[in-house]
C-alpha positions in Angstrom: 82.7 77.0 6.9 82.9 76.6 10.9 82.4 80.5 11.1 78.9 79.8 8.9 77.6 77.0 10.9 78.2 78.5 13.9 76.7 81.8 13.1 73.5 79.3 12.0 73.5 78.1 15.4 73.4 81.7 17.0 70.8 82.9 14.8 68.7 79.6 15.8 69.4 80.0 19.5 68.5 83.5 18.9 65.5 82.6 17.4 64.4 80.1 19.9 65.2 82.5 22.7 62.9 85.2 20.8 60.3 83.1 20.8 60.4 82.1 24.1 60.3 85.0 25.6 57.4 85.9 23.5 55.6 82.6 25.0 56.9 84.5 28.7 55.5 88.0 27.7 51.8 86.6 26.3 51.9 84.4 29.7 52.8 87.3 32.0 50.1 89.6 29.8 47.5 86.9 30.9 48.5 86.3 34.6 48.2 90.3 34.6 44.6 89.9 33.6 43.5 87.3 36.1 45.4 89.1 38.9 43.6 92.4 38.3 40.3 90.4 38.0 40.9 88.5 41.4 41.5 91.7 42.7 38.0 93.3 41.1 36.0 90.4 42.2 38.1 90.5 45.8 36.9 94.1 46.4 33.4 93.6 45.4 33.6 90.6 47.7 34.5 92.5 50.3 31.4 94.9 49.8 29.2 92.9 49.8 30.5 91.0 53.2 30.4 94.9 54.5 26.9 94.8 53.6 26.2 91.4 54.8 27.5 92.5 58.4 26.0 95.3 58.5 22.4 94.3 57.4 23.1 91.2 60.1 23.7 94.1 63.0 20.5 95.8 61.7 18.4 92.7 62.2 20.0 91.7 65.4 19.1 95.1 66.2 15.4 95.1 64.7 15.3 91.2 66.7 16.2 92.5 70.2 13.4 95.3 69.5 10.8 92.8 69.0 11.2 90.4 71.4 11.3 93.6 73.4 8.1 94.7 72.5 6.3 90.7 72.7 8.0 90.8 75.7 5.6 93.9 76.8 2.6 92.8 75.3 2.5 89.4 76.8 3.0 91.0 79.8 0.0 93.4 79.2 -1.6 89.9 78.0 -1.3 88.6 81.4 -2.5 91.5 82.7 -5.5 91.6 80.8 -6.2 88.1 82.1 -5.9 88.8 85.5 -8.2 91.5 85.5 -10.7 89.4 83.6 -10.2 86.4 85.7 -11.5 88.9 88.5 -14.6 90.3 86.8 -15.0 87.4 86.2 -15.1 85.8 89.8 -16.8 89.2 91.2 -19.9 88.4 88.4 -19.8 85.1 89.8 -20.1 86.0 93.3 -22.8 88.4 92.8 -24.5 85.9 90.8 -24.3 83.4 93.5 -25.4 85.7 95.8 -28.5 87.0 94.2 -29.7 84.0 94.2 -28.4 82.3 90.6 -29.8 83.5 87.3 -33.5 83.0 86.3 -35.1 81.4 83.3 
């Protein structure tokens, strides 16, 4: 009757320990999953920080451009005014010195 009940208790350990690593498998099975989707959402994370850096050198590069080029035309602005500030002041003198303008 010992031999029985102790056979009982091996075929419930046995069972327990079945199960358990059953409960051990389905849990590895799911950490699996997530691992391999961190690792799908980490590589398309990491292209599209690829992307962002590169589109940010692009714009730094398009940014420099421009101020380069507002640069120049403020310069040609300046320019411009110069030369019209003298027209200006020779029309003026030659006005003055015919006399004024008539009505």
């Amino acid at each position: 009757m010992n031999i029985e009940r102790t056979m009982e208790f091996i075929l419930q350990q046995q069972t327990k320990f079945e199960e358990s690593f059953l409960r051990s498998n389905r849990r590895m099975d799911r950490m699996e999953r997530d691992l391999a989707e961190t690792q799908r959402v980490l590589k398309q994370t990491n292209r599209v920080v690829a992307k962002l850096a590169s589109t940010g050198v692009s714009l730094r590069s398009n940014i420099r451009r421009h101020e380069k080029a507002i640069a120049k035309h403020e310069e040609m602005m300046s320019e411009m005014e110069n030369k019209l500030n003298a027209l200006i002041d020779i029309v003026d003198k030659s006005i003055r010195r015919n006399g004024g303008t008539k009505r």
